[in-house]
Backbone atoms as SQL, in Angstrom:
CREATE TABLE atoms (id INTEGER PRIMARY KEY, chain TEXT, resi INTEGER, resn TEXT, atom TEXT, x REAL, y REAL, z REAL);
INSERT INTO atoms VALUES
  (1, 'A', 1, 'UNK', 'N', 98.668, 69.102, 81.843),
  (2, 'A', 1, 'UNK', 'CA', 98.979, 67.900, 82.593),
  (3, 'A', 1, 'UNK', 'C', 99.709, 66.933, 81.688),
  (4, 'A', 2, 'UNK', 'N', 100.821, 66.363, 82.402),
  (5, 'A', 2, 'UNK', 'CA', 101.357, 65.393, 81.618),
  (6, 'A', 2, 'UNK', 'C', 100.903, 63.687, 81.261),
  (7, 'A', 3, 'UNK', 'N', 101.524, 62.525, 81.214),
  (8, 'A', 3, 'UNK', 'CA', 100.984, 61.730, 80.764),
  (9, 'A', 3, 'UNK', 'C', 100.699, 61.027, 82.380),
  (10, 'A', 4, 'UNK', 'N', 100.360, 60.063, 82.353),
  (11, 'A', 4, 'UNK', 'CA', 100.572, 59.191, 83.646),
  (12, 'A', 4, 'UNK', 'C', 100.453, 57.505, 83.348),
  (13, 'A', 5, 'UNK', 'N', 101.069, 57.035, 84.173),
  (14, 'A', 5, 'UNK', 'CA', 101.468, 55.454, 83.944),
  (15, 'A', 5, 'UNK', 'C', 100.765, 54.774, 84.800),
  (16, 'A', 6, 'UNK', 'N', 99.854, 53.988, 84.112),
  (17, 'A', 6, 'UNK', 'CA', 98.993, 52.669, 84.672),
  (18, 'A', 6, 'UNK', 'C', 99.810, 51.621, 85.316),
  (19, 'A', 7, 'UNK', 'N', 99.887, 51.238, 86.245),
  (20, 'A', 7, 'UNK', 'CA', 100.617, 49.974, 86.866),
  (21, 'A', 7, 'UNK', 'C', 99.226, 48.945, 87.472),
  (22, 'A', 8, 'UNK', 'N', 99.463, 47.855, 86.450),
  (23, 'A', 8, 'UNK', 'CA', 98.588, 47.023, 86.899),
  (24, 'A', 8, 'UNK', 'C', 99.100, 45.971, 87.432),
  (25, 'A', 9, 'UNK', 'N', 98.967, 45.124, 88.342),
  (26, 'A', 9, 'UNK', 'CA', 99.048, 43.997, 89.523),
  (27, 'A', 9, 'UNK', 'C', 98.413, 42.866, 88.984),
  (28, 'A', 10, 'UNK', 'N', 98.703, 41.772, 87.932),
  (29, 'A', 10, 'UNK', 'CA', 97.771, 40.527, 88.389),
  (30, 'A', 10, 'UNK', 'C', 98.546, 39.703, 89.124),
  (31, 'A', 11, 'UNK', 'N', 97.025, 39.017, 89.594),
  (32, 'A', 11, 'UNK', 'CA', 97.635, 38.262, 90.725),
  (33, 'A', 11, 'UNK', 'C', 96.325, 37.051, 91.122),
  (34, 'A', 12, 'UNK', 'N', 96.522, 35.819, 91.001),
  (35, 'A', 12, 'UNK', 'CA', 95.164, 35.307, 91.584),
  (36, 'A', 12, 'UNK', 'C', 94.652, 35.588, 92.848),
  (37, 'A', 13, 'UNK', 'N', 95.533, 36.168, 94.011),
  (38, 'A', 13, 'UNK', 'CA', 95.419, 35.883, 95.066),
  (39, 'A', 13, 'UNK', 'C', 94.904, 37.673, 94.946),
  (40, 'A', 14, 'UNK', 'N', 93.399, 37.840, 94.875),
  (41, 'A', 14, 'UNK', 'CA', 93.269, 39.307, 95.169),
  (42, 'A', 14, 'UNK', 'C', 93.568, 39.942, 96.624),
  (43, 'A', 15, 'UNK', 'N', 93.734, 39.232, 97.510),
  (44, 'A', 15, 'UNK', 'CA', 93.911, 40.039, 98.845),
  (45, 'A', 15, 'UNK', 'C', 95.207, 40.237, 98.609),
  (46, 'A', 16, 'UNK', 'N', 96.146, 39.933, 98.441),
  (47, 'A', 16, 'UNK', 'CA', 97.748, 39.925, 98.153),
  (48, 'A', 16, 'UNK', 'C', 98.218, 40.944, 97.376),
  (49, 'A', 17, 'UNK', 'N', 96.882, 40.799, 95.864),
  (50, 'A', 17, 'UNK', 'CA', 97.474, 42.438, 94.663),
  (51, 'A', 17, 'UNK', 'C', 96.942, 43.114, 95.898),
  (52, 'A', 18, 'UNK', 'N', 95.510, 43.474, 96.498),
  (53, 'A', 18, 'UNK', 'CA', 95.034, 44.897, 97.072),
  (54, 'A', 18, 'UNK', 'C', 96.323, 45.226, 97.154),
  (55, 'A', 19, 'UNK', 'N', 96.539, 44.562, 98.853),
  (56, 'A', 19, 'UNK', 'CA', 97.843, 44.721, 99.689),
  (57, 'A', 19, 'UNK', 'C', 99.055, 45.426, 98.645),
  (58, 'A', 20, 'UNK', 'N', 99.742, 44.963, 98.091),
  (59, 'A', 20, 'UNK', 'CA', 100.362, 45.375, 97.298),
  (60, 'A', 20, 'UNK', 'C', 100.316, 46.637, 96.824),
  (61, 'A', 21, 'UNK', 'N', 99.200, 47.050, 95.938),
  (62, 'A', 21, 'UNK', 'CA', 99.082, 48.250, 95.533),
  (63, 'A', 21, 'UNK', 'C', 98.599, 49.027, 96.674),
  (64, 'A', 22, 'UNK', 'N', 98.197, 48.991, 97.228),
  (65, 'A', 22, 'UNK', 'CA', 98.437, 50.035, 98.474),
  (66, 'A', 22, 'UNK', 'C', 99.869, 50.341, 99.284),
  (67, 'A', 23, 'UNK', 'N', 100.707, 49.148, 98.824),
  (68, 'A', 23, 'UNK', 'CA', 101.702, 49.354, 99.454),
  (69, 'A', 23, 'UNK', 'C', 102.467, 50.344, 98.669),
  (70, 'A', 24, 'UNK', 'N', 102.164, 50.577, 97.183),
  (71, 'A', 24, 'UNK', 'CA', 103.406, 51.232, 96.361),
  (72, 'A', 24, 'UNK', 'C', 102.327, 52.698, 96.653),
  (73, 'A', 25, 'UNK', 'N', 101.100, 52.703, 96.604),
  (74, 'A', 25, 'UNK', 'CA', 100.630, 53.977, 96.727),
  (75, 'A', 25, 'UNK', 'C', 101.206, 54.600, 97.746),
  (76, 'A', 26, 'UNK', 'N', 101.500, 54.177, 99.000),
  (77, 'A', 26, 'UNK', 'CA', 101.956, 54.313, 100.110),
  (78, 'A', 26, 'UNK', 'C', 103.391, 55.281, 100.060),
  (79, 'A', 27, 'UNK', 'N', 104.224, 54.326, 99.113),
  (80, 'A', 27, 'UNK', 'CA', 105.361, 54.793, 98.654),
  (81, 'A', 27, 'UNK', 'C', 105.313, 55.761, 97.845),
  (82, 'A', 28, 'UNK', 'N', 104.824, 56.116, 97.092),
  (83, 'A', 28, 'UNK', 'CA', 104.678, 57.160, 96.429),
  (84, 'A', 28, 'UNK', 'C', 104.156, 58.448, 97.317),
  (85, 'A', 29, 'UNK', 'N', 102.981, 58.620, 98.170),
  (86, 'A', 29, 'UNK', 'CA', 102.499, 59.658, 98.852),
  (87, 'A', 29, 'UNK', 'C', 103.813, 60.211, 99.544),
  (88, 'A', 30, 'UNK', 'N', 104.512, 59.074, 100.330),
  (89, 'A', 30, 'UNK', 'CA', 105.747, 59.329, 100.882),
  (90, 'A', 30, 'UNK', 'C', 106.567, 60.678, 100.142),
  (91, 'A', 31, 'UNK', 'N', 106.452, 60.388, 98.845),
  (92, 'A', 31, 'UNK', 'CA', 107.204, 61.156, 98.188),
  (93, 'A', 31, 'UNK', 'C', 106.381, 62.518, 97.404),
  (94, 'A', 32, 'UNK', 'N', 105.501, 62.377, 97.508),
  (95, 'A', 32, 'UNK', 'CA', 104.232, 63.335, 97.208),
  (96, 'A', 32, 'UNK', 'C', 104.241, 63.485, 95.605),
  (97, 'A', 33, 'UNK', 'N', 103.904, 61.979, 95.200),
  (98, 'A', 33, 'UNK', 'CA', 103.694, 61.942, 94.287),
  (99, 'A', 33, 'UNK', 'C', 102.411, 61.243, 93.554),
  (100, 'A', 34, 'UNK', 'N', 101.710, 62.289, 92.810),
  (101, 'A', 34, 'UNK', 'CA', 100.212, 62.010, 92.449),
  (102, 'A', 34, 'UNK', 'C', 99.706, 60.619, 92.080),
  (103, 'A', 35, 'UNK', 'N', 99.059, 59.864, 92.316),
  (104, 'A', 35, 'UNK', 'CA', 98.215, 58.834, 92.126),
  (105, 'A', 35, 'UNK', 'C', 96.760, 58.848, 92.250),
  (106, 'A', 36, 'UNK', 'N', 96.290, 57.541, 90.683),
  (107, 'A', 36, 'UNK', 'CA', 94.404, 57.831, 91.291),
  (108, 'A', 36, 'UNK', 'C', 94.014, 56.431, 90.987),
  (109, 'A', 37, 'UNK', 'N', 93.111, 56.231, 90.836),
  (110, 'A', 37, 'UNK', 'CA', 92.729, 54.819, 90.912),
  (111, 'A', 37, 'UNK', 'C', 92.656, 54.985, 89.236),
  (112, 'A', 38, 'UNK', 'N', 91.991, 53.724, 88.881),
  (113, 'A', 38, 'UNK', 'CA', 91.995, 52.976, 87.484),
  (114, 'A', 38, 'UNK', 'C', 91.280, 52.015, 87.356),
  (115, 'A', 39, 'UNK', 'N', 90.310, 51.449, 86.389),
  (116, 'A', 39, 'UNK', 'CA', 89.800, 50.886, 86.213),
  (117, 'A', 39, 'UNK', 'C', 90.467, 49.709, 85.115),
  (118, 'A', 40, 'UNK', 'N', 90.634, 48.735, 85.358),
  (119, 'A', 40, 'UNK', 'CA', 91.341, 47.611, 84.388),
  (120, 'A', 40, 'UNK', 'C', 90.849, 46.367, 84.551),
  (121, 'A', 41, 'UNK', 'N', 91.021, 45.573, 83.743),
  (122, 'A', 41, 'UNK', 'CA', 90.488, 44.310, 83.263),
  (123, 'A', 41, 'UNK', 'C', 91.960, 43.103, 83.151),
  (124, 'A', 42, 'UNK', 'N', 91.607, 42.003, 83.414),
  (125, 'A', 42, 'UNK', 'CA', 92.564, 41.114, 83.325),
  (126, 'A', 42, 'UNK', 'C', 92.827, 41.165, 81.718),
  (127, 'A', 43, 'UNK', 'N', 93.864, 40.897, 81.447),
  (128, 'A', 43, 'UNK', 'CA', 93.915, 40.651, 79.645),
  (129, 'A', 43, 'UNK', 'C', 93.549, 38.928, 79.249),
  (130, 'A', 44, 'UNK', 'N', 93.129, 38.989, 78.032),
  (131, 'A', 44, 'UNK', 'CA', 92.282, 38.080, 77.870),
  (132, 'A', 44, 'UNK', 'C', 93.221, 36.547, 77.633),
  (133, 'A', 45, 'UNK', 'N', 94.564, 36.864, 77.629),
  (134, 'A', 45, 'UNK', 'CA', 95.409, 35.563, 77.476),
  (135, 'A', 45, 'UNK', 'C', 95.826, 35.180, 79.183),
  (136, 'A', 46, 'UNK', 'N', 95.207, 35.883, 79.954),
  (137, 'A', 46, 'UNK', 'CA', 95.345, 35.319, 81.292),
  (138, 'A', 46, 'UNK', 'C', 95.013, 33.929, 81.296),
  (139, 'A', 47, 'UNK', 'N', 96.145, 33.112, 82.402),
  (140, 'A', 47, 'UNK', 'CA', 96.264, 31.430, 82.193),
  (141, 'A', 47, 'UNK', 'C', 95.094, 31.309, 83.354),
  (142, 'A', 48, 'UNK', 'N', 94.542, 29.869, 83.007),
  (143, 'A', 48, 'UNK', 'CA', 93.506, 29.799, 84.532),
  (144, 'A', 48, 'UNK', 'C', 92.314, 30.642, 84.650),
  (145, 'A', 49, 'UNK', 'N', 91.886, 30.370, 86.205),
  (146, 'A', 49, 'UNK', 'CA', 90.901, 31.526, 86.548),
  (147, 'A', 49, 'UNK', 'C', 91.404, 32.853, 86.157),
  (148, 'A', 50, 'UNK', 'N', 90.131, 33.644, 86.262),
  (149, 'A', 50, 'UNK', 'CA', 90.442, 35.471, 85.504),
  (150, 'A', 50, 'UNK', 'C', 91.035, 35.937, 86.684),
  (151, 'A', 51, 'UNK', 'N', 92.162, 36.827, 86.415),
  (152, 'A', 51, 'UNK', 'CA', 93.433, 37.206, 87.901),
  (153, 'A', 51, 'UNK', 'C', 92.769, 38.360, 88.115),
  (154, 'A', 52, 'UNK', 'N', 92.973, 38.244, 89.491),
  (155, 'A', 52, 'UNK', 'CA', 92.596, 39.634, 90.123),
  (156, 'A', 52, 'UNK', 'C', 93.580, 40.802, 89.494),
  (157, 'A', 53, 'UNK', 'N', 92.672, 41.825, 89.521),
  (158, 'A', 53, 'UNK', 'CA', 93.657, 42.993, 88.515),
  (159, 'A', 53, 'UNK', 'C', 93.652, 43.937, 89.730),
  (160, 'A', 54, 'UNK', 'N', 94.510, 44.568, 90.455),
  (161, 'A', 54, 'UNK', 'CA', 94.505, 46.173, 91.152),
  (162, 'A', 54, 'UNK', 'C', 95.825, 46.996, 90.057),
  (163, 'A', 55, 'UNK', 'N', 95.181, 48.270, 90.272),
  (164, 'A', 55, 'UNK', 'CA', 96.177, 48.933, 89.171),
  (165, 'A', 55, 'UNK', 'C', 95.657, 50.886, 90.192),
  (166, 'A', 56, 'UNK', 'N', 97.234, 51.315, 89.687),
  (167, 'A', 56, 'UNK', 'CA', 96.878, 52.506, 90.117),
  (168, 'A', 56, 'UNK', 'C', 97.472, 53.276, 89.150),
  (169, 'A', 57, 'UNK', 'N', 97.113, 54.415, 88.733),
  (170, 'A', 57, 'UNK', 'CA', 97.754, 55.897, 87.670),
  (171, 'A', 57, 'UNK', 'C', 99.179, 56.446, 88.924),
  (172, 'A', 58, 'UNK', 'N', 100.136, 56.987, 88.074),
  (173, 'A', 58, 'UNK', 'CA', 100.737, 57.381, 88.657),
  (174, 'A', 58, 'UNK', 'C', 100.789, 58.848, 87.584),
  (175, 'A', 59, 'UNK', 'N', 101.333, 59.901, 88.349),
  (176, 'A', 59, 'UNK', 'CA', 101.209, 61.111, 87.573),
  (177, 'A', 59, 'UNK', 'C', 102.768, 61.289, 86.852),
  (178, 'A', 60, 'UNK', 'N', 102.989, 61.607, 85.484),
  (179, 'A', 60, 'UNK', 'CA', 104.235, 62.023, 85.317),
  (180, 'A', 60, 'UNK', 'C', 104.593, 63.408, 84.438),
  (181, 'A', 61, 'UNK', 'N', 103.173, 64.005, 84.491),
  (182, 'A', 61, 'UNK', 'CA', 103.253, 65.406, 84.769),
  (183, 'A', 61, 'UNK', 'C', 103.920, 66.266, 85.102),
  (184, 'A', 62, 'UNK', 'N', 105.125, 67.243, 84.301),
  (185, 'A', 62, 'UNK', 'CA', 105.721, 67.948, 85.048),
  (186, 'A', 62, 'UNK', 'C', 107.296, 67.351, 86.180),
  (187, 'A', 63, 'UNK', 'N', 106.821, 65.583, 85.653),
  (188, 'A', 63, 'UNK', 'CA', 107.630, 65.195, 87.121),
  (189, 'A', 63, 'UNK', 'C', 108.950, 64.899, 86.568),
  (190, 'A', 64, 'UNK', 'N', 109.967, 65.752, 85.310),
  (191, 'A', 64, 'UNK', 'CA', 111.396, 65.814, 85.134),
  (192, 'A', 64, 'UNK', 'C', 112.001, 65.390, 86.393),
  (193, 'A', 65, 'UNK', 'N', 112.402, 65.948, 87.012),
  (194, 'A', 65, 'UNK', 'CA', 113.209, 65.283, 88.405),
  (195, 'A', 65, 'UNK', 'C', 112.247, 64.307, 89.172),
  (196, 'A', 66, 'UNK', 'N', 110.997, 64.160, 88.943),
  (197, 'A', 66, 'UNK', 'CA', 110.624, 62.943, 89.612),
  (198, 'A', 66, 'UNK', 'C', 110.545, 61.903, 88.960),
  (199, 'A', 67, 'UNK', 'N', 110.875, 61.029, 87.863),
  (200, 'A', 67, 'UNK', 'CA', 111.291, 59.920, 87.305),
  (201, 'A', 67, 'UNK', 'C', 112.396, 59.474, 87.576),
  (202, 'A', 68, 'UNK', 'N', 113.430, 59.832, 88.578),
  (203, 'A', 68, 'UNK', 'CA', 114.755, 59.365, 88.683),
  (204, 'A', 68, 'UNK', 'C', 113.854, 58.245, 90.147),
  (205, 'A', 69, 'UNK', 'N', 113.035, 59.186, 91.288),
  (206, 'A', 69, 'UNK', 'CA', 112.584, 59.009, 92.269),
  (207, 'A', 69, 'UNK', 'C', 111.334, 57.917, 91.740),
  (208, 'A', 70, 'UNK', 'N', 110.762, 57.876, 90.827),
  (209, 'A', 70, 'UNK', 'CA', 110.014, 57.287, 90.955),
  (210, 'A', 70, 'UNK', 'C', 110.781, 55.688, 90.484),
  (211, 'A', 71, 'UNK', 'N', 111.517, 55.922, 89.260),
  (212, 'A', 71, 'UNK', 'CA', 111.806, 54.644, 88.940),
  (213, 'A', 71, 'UNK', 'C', 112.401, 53.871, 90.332),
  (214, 'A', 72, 'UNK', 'N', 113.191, 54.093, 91.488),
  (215, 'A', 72, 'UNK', 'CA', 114.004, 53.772, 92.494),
  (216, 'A', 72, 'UNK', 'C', 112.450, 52.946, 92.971),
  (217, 'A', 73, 'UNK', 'N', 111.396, 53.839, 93.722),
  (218, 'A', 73, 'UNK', 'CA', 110.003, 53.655, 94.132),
  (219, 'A', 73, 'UNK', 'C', 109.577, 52.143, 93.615),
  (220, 'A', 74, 'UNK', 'N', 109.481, 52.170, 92.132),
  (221, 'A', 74, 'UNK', 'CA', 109.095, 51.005, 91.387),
  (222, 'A', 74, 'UNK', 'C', 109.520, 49.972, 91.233),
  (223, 'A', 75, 'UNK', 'N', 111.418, 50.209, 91.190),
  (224, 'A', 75, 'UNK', 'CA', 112.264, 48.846, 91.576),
  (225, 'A', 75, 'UNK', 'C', 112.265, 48.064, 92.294),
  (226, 'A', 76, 'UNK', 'N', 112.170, 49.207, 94.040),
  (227, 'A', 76, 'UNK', 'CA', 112.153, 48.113, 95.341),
  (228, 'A', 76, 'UNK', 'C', 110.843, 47.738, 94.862),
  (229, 'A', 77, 'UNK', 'N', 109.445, 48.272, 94.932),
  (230, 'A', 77, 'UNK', 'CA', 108.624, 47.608, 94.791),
  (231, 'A', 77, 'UNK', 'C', 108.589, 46.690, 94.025),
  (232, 'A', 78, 'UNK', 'N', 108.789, 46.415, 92.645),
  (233, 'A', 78, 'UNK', 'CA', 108.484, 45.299, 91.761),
  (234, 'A', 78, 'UNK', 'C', 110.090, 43.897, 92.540),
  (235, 'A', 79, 'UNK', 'N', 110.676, 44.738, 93.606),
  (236, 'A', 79, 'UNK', 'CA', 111.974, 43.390, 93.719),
  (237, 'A', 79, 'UNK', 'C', 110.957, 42.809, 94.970),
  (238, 'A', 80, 'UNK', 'N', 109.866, 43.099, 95.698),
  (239, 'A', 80, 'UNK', 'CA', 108.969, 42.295, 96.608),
  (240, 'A', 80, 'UNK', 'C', 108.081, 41.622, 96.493),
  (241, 'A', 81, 'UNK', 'N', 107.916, 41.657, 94.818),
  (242, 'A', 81, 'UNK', 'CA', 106.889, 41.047, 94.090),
  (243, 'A', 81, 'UNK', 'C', 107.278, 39.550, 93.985),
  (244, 'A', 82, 'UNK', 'N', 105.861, 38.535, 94.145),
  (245, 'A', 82, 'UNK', 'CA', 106.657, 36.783, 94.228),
  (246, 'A', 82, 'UNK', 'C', 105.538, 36.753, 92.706),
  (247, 'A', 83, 'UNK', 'N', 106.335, 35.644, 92.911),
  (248, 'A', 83, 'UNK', 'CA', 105.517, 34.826, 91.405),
  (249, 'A', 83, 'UNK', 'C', 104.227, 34.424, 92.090),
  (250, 'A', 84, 'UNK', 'N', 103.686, 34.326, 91.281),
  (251, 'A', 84, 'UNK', 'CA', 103.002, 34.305, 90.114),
  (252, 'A', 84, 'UNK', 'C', 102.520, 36.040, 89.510),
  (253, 'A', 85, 'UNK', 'N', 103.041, 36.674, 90.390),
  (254, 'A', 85, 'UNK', 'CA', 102.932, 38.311, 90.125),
  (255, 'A', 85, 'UNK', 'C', 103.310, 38.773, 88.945),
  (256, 'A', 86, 'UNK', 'N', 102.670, 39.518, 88.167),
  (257, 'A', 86, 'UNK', 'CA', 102.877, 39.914, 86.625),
  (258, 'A', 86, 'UNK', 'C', 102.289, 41.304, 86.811),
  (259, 'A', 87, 'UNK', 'N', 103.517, 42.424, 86.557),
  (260, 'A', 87, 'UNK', 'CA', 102.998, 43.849, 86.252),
  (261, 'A', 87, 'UNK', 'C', 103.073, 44.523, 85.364),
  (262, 'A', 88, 'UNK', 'N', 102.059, 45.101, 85.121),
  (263, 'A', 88, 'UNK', 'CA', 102.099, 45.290, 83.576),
  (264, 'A', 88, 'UNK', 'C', 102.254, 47.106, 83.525),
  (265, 'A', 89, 'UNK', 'N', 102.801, 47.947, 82.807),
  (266, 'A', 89, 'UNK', 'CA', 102.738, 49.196, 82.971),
  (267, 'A', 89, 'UNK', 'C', 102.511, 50.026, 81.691),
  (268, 'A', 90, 'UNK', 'N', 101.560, 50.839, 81.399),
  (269, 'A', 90, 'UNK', 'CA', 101.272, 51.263, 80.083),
  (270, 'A', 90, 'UNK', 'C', 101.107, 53.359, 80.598),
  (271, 'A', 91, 'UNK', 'N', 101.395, 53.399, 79.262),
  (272, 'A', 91, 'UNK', 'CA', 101.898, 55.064, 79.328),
  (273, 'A', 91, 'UNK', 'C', 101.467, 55.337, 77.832),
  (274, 'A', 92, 'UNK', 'N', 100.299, 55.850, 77.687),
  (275, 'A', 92, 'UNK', 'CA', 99.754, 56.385, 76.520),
  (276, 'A', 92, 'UNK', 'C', 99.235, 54.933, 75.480),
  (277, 'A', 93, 'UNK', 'N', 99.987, 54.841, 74.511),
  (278, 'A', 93, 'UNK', 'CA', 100.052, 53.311, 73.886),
  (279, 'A', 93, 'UNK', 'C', 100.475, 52.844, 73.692),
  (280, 'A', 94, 'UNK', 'N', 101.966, 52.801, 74.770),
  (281, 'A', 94, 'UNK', 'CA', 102.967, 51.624, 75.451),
  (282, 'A', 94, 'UNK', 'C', 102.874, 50.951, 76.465),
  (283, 'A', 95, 'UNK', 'N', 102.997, 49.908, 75.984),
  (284, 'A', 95, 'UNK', 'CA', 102.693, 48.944, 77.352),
  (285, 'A', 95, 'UNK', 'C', 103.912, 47.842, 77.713),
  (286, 'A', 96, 'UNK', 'N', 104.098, 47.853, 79.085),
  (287, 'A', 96, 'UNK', 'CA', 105.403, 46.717, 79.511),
  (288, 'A', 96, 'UNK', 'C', 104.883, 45.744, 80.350),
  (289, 'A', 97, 'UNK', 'N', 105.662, 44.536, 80.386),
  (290, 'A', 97, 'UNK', 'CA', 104.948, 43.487, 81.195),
  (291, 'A', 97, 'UNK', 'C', 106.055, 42.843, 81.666),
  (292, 'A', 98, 'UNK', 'N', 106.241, 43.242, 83.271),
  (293, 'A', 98, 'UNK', 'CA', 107.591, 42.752, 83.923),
  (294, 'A', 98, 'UNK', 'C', 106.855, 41.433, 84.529),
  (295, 'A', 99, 'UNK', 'N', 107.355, 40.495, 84.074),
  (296, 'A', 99, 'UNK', 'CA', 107.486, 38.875, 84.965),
  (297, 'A', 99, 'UNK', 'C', 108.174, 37.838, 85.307),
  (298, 'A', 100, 'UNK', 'N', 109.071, 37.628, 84.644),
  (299, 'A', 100, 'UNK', 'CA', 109.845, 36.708, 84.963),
  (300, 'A', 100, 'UNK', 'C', 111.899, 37.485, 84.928),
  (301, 'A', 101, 'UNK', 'N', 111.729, 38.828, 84.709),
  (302, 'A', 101, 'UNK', 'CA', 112.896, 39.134, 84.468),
  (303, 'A', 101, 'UNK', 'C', 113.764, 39.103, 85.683),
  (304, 'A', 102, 'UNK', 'N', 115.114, 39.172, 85.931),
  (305, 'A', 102, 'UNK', 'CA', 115.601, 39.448, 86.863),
  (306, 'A', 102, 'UNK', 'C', 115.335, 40.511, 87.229),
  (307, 'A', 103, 'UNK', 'N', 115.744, 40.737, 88.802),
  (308, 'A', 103, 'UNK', 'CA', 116.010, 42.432, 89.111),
  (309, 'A', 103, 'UNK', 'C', 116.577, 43.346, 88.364),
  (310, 'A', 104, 'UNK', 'N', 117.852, 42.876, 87.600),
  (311, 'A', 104, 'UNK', 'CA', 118.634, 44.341, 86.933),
  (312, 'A', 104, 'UNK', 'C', 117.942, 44.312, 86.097),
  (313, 'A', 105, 'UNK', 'N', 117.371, 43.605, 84.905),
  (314, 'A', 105, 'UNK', 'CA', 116.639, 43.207, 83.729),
  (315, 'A', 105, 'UNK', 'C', 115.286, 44.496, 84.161),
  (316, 'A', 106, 'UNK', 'N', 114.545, 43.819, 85.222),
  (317, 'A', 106, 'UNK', 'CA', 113.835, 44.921, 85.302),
  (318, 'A', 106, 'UNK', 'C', 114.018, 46.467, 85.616),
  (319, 'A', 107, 'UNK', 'N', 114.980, 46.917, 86.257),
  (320, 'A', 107, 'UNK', 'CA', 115.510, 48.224, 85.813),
  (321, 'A', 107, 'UNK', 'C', 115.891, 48.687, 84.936),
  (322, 'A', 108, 'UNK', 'N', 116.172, 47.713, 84.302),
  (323, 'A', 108, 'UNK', 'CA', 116.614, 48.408, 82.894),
  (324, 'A', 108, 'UNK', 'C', 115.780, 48.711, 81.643),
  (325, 'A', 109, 'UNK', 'N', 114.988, 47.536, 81.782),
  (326, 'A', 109, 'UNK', 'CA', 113.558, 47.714, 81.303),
  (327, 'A', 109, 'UNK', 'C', 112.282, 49.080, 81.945),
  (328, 'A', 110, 'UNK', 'N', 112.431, 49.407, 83.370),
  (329, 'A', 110, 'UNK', 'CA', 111.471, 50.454, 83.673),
  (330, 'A', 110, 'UNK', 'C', 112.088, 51.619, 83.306),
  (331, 'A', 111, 'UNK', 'N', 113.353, 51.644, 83.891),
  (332, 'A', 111, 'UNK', 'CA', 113.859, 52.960, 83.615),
  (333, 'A', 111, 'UNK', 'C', 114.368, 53.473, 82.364),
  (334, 'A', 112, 'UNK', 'N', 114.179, 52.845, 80.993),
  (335, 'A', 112, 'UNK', 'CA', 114.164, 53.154, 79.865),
  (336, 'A', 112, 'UNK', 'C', 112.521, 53.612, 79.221),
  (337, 'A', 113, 'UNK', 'N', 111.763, 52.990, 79.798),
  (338, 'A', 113, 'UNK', 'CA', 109.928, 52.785, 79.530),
  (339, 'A', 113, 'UNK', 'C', 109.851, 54.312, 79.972),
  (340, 'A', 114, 'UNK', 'N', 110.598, 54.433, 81.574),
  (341, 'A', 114, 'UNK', 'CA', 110.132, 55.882, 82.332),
  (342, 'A', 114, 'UNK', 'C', 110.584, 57.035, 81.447),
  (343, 'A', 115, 'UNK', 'N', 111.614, 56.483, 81.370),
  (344, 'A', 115, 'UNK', 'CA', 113.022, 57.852, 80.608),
  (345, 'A', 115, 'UNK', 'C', 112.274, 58.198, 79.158),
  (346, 'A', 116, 'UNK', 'N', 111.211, 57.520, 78.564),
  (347, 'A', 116, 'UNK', 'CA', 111.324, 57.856, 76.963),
  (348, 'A', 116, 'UNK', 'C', 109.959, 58.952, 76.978),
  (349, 'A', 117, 'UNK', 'N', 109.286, 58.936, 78.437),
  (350, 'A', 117, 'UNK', 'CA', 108.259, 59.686, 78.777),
  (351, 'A', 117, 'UNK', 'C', 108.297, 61.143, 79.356),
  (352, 'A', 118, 'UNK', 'N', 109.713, 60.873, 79.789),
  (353, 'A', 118, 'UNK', 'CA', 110.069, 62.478, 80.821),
  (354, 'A', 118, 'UNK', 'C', 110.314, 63.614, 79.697),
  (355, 'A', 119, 'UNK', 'N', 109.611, 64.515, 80.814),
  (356, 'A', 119, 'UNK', 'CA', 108.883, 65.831, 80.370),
  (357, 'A', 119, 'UNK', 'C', 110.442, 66.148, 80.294),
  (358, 'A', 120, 'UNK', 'N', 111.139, 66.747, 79.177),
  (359, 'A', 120, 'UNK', 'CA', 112.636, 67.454, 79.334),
  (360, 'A', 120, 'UNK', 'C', 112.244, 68.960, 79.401);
């Protein structure tokens, strides 16, 4: 089995992350691509009250031709994301934290994070 990528959601508004991460799980099954739940913790420089955390594994196992599909998956999703939304994505013992970037900024940022992981 290959590695798989944590995508975590904070968000104060926990009904809003759920929603959310069900929505990208959603997107992903679409494409029949493995996901499991995760257990995560807000990080400890969180501003304010402690943010609601939802986070899901995504599989990247084997998935050479599915990192082109997934990064696309992750873009629209992270371009529906509003502020105060901060996602954080870790893959072994790399970790990224998309928040304030633009849209292209953040593609360019996931799909380099994705690309340095694919199974060749």
């Amino acid at each position: 089995m290959g590695d798989w990528v944590d995508v975590v959601l904070l968000d104060d508004d926990s009904e809003l992350a759920d929603r959310a991460i069900r929505q990208l799980r959603r997107g992903l099954a679409e494409h029949e691509i493995e996901t499991r739940a995760v257990e995560a913790t807000a990080p400890a420089r969180s501003k304010g009250d402690v943010a609601a955390v939802n986070a899901v594994a995504i599989a990247l196992g084997g998935a050479g031709g599915m990192v082109p599909v997934l990064i696309t998956i992750l873009r629209d999703w992270l371009g529906r994301r509003v502020a105060p939304q901060r996602v954080r994505m870790t893959i072994g013992d790399e970790t990224i934290e998309l928040e304030a970037a633009s849209p292209q900024q953040q593609q360019q940022v996931l799909e380099a994070f994705l690309r340095r992981h694919e199974e060749g």
